[in-house]
C-alpha positions in Angstrom: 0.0 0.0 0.0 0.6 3.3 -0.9 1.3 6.5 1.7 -1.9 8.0 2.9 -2.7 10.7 1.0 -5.7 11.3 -1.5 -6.1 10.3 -4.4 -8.7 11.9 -7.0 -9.4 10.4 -10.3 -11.4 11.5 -13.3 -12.7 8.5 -14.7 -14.4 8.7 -18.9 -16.8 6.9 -20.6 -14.1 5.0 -22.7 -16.5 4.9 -25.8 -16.2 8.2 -25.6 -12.7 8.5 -24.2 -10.9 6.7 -27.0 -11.8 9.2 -29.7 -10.7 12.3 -27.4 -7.7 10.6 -27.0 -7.4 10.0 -30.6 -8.0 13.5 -31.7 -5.1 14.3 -28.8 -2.8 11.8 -31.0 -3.3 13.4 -33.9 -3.3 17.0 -32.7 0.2 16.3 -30.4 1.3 14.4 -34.2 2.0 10.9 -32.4 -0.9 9.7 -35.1 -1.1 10.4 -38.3 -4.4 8.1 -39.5 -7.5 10.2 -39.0 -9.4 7.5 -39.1 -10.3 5.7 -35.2 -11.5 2.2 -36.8 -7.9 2.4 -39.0 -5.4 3.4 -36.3 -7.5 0.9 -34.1 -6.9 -1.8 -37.2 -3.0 -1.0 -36.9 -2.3 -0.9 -33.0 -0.6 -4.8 -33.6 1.4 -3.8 -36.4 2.3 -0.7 -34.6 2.9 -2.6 -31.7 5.6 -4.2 -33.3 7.4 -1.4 -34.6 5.9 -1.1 -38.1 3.7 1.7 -39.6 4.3 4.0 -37.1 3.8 7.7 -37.5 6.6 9.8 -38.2 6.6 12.0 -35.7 5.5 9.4 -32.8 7.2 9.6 -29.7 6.4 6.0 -28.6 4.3 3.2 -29.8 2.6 2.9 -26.7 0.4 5.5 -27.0 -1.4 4.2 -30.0 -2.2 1.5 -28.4 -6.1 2.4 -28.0 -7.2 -0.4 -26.7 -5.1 -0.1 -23.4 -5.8 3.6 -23.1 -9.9 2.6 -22.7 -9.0 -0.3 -20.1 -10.6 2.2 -17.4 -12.2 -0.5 -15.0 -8.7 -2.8 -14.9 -6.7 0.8 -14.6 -9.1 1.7 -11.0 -8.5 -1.6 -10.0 -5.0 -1.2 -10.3 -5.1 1.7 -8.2 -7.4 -0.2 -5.6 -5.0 -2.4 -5.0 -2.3 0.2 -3.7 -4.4 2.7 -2.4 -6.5 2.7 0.5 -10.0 3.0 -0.9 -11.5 5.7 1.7 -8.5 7.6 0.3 -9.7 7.7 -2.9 -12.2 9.6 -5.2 -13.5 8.7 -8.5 -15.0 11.8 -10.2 -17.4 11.0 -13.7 -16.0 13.2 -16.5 -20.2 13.4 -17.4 -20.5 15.0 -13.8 -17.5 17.8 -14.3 -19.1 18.3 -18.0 -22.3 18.8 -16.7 -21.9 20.6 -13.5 -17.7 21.8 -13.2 -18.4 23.8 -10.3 -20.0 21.3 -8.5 -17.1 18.9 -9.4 -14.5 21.0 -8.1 -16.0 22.2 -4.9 -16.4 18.2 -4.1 -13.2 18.1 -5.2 -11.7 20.8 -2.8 -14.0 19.1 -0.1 -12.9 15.6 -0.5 -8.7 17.4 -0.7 -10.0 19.4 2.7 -9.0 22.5 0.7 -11.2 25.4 1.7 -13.3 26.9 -1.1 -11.4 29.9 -3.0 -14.9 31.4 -3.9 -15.1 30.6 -8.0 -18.1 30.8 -9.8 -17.3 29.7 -12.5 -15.0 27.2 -14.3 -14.0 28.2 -18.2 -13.9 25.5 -20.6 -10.1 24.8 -22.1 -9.0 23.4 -25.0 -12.4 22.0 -26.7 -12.0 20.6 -30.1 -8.0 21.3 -30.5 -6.9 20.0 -34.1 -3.3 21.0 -35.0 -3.5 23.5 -37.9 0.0 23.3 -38.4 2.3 20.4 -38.5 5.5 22.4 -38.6 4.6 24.5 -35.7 3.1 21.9 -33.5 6.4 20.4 -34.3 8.3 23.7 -33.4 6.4 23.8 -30.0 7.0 19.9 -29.9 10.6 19.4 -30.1 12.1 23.5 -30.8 15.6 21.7 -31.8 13.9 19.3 -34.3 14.8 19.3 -37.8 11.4 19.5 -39.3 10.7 17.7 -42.8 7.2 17.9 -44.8 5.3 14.6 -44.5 4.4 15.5 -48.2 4.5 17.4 -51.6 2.0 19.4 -51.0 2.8 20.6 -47.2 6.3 21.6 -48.3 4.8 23.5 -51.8 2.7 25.3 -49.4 5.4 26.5 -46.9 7.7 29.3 -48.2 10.9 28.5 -49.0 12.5 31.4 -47.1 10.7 29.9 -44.3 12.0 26.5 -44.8 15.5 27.4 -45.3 14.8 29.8 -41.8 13.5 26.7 -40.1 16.2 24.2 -40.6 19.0 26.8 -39.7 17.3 27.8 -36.6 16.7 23.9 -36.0 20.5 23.6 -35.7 
């Protein structure tokens, strides 16, 4: 067992979890198939080192199927932890009602209410736009090469020359 302390998790929905975490993939450039049902197709061949996105940091985060494993992931957890030290929180419940979530939160930490009101919604819907600045952001020493034609006829040359010097 653990050291006493709490322990809060948000738990998901995983049918609903493994396409947010998806999207993620692609948006943070680990995946590159926009297509669940396909990258969920190619988590065995991925698994084995082949097929893997260029930009991929590890191979273990494509593995989908792990990533919605939430019921063996809180057992896990049950069995190093000290149940009455823990607290599952429904993502449904903090979508529906945040404030409620995190004063229950605060309550079950024994933190003392700050006095929001409100809690503003992050991050809904991110996509990457760009694949050279996500990758910029990413890894700022990378050198950063088009996954395509097209993506490198659309970025200026001046800017491409700029990039790999700075990359350096």
């Amino acid at each position: 067992m653990l050291p006493e302390r709490p322990v809060h998790r948000v738990v998901r929905n995983p049918l609903e979890m493994v396409p947010s975490y998806h999207k993620k993939m692609l948006f943070l450039l680990d995946e590159n198939e926009p297509d669940l049902a396909r990258a969920w197709a190619l988590q065995t061949t991925r698994a084995w080192g082949e097929q893997l996105p260029r930009y991929c940091r590890d191979w273990r985060l494509l593995q989908y199927r792990d990533v919605g494993c939430i019921g063996a992931r809180c057992q896990a957890l049950l069995q190093r932890v000290d149940r009455r030290q823990v607290k599952f929180l429904l993502f449904d419940d903090f979508v529906a009602d945040p404030l409620a979530v995190y004063r229950e939160t605060l309550a079950f930490l024994s933190l003392l209410d700050d006095g929001r009101t409100v809690i503003k919604r992050r991050n809904a819907g991110q996509l990457a736009k760009s694949t050279m600045v996500q990758l910029m952001i990413r890894e700022p020493r990378m050198e950063i090469a088009p996954d395509d034609a097209d993506q490198a006829a659309s970025i200026p040359a001046a800017s491409r020359s700029s990039a790999r010097r700075s990359a350096g």
